[in-house]
Every structure is written in C-alpha cells, then in structure tokens.
N, C-alpha and C positions, 0 to 999 in steps of 0.2 A: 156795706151790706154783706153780710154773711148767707152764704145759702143753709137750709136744713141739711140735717144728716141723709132724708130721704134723696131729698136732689141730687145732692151729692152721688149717692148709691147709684142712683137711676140714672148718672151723668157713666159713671165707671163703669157700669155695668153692660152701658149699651156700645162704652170705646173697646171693653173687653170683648165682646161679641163681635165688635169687628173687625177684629184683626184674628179674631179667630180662623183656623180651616174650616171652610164650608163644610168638606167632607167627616170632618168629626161630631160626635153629638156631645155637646153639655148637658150639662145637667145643673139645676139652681144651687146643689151642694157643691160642684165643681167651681161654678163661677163665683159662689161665695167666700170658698178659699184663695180663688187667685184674687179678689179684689179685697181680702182680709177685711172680712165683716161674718156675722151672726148669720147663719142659714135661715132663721125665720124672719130677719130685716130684709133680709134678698130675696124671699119669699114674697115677701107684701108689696116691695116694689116692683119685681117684675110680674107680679099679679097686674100692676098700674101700667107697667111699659107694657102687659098685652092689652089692656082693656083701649090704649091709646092709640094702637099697632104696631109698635116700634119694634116690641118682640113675638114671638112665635112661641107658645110654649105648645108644645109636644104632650101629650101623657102616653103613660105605660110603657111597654117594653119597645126598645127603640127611641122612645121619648129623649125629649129634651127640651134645650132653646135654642132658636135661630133668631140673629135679627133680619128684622123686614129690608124690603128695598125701601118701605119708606119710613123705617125706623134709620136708616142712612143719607137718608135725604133730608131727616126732618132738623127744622131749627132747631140750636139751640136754644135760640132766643122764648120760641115758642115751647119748646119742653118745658123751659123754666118756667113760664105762667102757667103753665099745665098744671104742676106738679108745686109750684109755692103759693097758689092762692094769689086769691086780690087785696090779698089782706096788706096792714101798713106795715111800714117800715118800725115807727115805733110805736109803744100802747098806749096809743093816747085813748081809745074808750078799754080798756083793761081795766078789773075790779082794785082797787078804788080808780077812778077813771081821773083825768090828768083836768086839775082845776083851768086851766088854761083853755083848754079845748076851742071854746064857742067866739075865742079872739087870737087864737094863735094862726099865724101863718106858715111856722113849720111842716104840719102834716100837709099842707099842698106841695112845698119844697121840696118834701124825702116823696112823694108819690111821682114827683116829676123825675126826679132824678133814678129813683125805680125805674120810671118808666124808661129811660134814657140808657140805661143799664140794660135791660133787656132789647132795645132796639139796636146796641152795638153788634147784641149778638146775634141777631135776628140773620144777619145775610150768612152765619156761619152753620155749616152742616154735621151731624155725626161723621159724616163719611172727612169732613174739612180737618176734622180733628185726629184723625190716623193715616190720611193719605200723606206721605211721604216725598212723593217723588217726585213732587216742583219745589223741593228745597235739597240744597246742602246739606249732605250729613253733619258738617261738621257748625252750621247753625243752625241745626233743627231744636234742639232744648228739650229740656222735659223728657218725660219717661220714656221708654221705649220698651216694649214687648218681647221678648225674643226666647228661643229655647235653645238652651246646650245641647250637643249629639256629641257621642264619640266620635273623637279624632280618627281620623282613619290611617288603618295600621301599614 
C-alpha cells in the first residue's frame, strides 16, 4: 500500500509542527520549505489538518500555525482514514471497471489488509512519532530535526 502525496504531507507536516518551538509562529510558507513541497500543496492540507483539529492556523499579522493538543494525540491510524478515504486498494470499479469484480475475492483481501494496516497504527500518536526520550540516541532511526547555532567563541 502506498499512501497519497496528501497523506504523506499531512503526516510531515504535523511531525514538523511538533518538534517545532511553541514560542515561535510559522507560517504555511515556512513549513512548506522545511518539509520541501509546493506552498499551495501545504496549503490545502493544512486547510484539512484544521478542519480535523490537528492544526491551528492563525490569520493576519502574528498568524500562523500551531498544532493542537489533540493534533498530538491524535492516531495515526485514524489520520490516515481521515485523509485516504474508504476507498480500495485497487480499481476494481475504475472506468473500464475490472471484468472479475462480481466473483473475485481480492478486493475483500486488500480491504482487510487496509484495514489491518491502519489498526497497526491506530495505538500510535503524532506526539509517538517525535517523542524521543524513551529511546537511545543511538537506535532511535530515521530523521531528526535539529538547528545549527554558532559555536561559541
């Protein structure tokens, strides 16, 4: 299974938001360059990650984005039904629609295993995914966040 582009965005976008400082304001053009994508793609997802709550956006002057407390609590299991639809894995009614359909036992197969896929990640949180510090640095994996400062002289 592959996730959408959108998913994907709306998955980076809300790990970038929390590892972010509270005390600083982003802005959708901000967070679009730190997760290297199109400002109007980050646009229409975090249009979705507020209508959901996950994020906060701000307008005008001071504006920004925050994420929610319960855009950090919330599943990922459940962001992803959110945000990929009920739809199937593969197109079995897509134009022209798959001759098999009406005796195939595939599309029950991939919806189970969908479903199975997303109950993995159901117990997992935004906050599960950047919280750090019940593991080893040295096997924690995968990306990490961090900002350069001048050495001090």
């Amino acid at each position: 299974m592959r996730l959408t582009r959108f998913t994907d965005l709306a998955l980076r976008i809300a790990m970038r938001l929390a590892v972010a400082d509270p005390a600083e304001i982003h802005t959708t053009r901000q967070v679009a360059e730190a997760v290297n994508a199109p400002y109007t793609h980050v646009a229409k997802v975090v249009s979705r990650l507020s209508e959901l709550g996950v994020v906060e956006a701000r307008r005008g002057r001071g504006g920004g984005l925050v994420l929610t407390e319960r855009g950090r609590d919330f599943s990922i299991g459940a962001l992803m039904r959110e945000l990929e639809g009920s739809g199937d894995v593969a197109g079995c009614d897509d134009a022209p629609p798959c001759p098999l359909r009406a005796i195939c036992r595939l599309r029950k197969a991939l919806r189970e295993a969908q479903e199975a896929f997303y109950a993995a990640l159901d117990p997992v949180t935004v906050r599960d995914l950047v919280d750090r510090s019940n593991e080893p640095l040295e096997q924690s994996g995968g990306p990490v966040l961090i900002q350069l400062t001048d050495r001090p002289s």
